[in-house]
N, C-alpha and C positions, 0 to 999 in steps of 0.2 A: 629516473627521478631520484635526487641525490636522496631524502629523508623520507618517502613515501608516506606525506601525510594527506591525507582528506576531511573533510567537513561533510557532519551528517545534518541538513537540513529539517530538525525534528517539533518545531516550537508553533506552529500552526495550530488553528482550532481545529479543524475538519468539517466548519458545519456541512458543506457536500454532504457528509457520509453520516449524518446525524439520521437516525438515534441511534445508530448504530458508538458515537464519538462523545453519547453522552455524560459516559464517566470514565474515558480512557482517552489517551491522546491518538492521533489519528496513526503513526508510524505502529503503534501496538494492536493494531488491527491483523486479525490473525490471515493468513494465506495460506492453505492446508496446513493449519492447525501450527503455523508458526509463528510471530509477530511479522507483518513486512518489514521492521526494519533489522528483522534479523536475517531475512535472506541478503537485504542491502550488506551488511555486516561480514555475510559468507562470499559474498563476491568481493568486496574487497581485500580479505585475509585471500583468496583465491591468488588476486593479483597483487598480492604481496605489499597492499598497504600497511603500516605497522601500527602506523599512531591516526589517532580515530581523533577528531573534536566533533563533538553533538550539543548544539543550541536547543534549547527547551523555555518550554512556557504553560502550557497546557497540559493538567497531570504530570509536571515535571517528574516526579518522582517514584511514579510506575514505571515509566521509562528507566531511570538510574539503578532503582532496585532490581530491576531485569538483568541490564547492561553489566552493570556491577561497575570495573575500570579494566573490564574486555576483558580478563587472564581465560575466561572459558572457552575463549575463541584462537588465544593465543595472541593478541594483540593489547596497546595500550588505549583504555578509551577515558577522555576526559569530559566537561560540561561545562557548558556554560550558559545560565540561568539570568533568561530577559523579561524583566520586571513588568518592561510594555513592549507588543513589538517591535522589532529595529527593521523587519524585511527581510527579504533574501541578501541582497545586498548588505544592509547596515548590522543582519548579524555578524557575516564572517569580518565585515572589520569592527566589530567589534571583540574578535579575538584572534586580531593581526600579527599577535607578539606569537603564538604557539606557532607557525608555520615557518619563522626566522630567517626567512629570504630562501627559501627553497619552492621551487614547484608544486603546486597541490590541484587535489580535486576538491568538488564541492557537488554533491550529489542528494536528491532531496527524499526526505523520509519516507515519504509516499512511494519510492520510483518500485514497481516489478520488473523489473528486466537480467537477461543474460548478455547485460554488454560486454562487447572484447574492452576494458576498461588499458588494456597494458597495448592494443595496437592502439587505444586513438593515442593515449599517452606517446606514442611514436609519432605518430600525426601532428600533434602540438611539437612537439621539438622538432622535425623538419621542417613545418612551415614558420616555426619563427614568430610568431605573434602573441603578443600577451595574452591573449586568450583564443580559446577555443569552446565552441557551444559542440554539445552532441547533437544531433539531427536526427529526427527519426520521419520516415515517410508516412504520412495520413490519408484516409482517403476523406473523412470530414475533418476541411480547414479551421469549420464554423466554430469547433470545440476549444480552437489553439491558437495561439500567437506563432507566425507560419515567417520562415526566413528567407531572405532572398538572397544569394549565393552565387559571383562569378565563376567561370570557368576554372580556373583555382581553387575554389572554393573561400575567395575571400568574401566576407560578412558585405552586402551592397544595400543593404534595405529590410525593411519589419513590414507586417502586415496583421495588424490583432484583428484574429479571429474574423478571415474576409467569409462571403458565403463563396462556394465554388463559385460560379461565375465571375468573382470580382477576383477569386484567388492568384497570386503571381507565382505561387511557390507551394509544395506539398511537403515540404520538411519543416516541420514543428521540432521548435525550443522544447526540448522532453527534458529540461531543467537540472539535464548535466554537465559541469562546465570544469575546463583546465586552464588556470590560472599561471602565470608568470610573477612573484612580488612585486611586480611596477604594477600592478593595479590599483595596489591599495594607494597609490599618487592620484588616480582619480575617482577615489570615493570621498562620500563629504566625512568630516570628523567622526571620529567615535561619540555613539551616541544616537547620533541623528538616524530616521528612518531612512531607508532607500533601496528600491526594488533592482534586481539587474534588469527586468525585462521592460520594464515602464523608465529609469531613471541610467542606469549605466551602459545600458548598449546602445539605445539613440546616441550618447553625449559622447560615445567614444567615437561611432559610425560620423557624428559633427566635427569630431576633431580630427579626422582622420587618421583614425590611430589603426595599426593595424591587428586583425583578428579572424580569427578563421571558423567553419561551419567542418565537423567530422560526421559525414552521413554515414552510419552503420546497419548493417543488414539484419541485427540480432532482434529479439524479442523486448516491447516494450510498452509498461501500459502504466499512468499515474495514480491509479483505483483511486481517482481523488472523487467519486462520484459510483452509486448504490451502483449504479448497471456497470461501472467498470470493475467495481469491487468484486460482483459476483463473478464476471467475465474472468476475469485476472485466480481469481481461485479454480474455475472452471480449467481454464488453460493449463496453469501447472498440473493440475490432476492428471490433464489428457496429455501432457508433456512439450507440450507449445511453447513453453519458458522452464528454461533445466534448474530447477531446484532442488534440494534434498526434500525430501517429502519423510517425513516421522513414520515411525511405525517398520512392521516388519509385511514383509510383499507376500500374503499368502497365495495370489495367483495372480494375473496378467490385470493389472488396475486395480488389485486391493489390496488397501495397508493396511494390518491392523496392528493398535498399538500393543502397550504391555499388559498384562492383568485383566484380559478384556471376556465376557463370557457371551456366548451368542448359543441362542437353545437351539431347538429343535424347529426345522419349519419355516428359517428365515431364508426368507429371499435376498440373495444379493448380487445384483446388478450392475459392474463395472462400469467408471471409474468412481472406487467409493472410496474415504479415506477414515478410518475411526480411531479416535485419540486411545489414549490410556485409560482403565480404569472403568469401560463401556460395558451397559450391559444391553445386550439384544434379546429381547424376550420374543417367544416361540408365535411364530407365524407374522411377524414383522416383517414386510418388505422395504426394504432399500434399492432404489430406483436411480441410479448415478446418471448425472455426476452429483455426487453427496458428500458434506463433509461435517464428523460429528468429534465437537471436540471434548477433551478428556472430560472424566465425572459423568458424560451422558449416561439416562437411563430412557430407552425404546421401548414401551410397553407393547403387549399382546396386539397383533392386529394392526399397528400401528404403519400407515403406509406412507414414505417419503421419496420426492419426485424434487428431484433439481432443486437440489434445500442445502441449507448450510446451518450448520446450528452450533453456537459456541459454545465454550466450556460449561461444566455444571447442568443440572437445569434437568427437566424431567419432560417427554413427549409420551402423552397418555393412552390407552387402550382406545383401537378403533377413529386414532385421531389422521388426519390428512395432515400432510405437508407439502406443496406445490408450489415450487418454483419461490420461494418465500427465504428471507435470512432471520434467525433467531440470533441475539445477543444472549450473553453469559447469564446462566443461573434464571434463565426463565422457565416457567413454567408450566409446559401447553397443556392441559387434563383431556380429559376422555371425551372422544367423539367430538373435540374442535376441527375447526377446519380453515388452516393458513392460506388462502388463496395464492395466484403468480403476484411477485414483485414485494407482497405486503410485505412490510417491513417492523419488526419490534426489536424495542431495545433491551437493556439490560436488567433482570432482579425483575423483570413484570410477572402477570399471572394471566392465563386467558381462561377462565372457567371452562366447565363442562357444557359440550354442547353448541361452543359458543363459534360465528361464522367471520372472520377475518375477510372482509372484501380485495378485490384484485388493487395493489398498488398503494394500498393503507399504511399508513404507518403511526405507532404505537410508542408510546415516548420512552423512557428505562422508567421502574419504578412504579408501573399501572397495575392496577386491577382490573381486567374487563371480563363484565359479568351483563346478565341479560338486562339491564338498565342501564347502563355503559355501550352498550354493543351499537344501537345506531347512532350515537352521536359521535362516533369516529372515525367517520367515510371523509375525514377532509384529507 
């Protein structure tokens, strides 16, 4: 790849992943205690991509302030800021001048994976075709627009989201793609909206143009949805997906960050991972897979079970955590109880005492207190 440029698909709402996307954009959604679109970031500086372009829409500028223009990564990263959306599609030709007739990737904000991104790159220049979709094997079609693929692996047909029985094909559009410059000949103008998976791969598959499907055997989940989100932080913990995981490795599945204080009496139960800055007070168990990010404060007594809990934010004396995701700077008080799946977002407060039912979810910015408490089972 003569100029090793790619495109970071960043400009999406996330509602899937709401309230967790309530006031952050979806690629800054943390994965042990990283942004995922900074693991995306490290695999591509891995495989030697140099020049980044990132479309944004949603918290644009939590994104940029993170990103910076890449020098922290050792790479160049640029933006480009869409008023309305253009699509998967109509973003990147919307900034069809930065790639200047070279080869590129196009890889979406959301992606968790450890792809070989430099063997399919081999894969598109052997077989010769203006594009190449990545392929990954599913075993629910239901969830995915699923491909159907000759011998060769050329592109022969689409199937959005069959149920198994009707399914033709088990390799899902995982919405990584290797482009040739002749594509932008058949996208519609700058401007206009236009999806690849609904509007440019039927109409290339109509015109017979040629394109090819690179099925990969690596690690790969879109956390575009609360149970892949959790799964997908789960996985890197237990090392299912190789990422750099923060922190320093005190024993076989535990990291802990920098500045962190843990008393006396704490339980902890591998794979846990704890940001920077944490304090674990005496007789708190941690029950992995756990992920507690910087600023956390873990009070006395305080017992969490398959929890993830983001930056900031305070979990009280005697309080449960179970199977549950906290957002940044909330504040669980004493003797709550987060039940499996419930979900809160960011800056909330759950009073003393107070019971989180199984699968709830709690918007950023709440107060729930014992008059609040049963009217939020929806």
């Amino acid at each position: 790849m003569s100029k090793n440029k790619a495109m970071v698909l960043a400009a999406g709402l996330g509602t899937r992943l709401r309230p967790l996307t309530d006031l952050i954009s979806k690629p800054m959604a943390p994965i042990v205690n990283r942004p995922v679109m900074e693991h995306i970031v490290r695999l591509l500086v891995k495989h030697n991509f140099t020049d980044i372009v990132c479309n944004l829409h949603w918290y644009p500028d939590v994104i940029r302030n993170y990103f910076c223009d890449g020098s922290k990564w050792g790479i160049n990263i640029v933006y480009s800021y869409e008023k309305e959306l253009l699509g998967t599609a109509g973003g990147v030709k919307n900034v069809e001048d930065f790639f200047e007739d070279s080869t590129f990737l196009v890889i979406s904000g959301d992606s968790l994976t450890d792809i070989d991104l430099t063997d399919a790159v081999k894969f598109h220049k052997e077989k010769g075709g203006v594009a190449t979709l990545i392929l990954t094997e599913v075993e629910d079609t239901s969830q995915y627009g699923v491909v159907l693929v000759d011998e060769d692996m050329k592109i022969k047909g689409f199937q959005e989201k069959p149920l198994g029985g009707e399914a033709k094909s088990n390799l899902a559009n995982s919405g990584i793609y290797i482009f040739e410059p002749e594509i932008f000949n058949y996208l519609p103008p700058r401007g206009q909206f236009c999806d690849f998976g609904k509007d440019l791969f039927p109409d290339l598959f109509d015109k017979n143009v040629l394109y090819y499907g690179y099925r990969h055997s690596q690690y790969w989940n879109d956390v575009g949805g609360l149970d892949q989100y959790q799964q997908g932080n789960f996985d890197a913990l237990e090392g299912k997906v190789k990422v750099d995981i923060p922190g320093k490795k005190i024993k076989e599945g535990v990291w802990v960050g920098k500045n962190c204080k843990i008393q006396e009496g704490v339980v902890i139960i591998p794979p846990v991972c704890i940001g920077d800055n944490c304090t674990i007070k005496k007789d708190a168990k941690l029950f992995g897979p756990i992920i507690l990010g910087n600023n956390t404060i873990v009070d006395e007594r305080a017992v969490l079970y398959r929890g993830i809990k983001w930056g900031s934010g305070y979990i009280g004396k005697d309080t449960s955590l179970i199977g549950a995701i906290i957002g940044y700077d909330t504040k669980i008080k004493d003797k709550a109880s987060i039940l499996e799946k419930a979900v809160i977002g960011s800056k909330s407060v759950i009073k003393d005492g107070i019971k989180i039912h199984p699968s709830v979810k709690i918007m950023s910015n709440k107060v729930i207190d014992i008059d609040t408490e049963n009217t939020r089972k929806n």
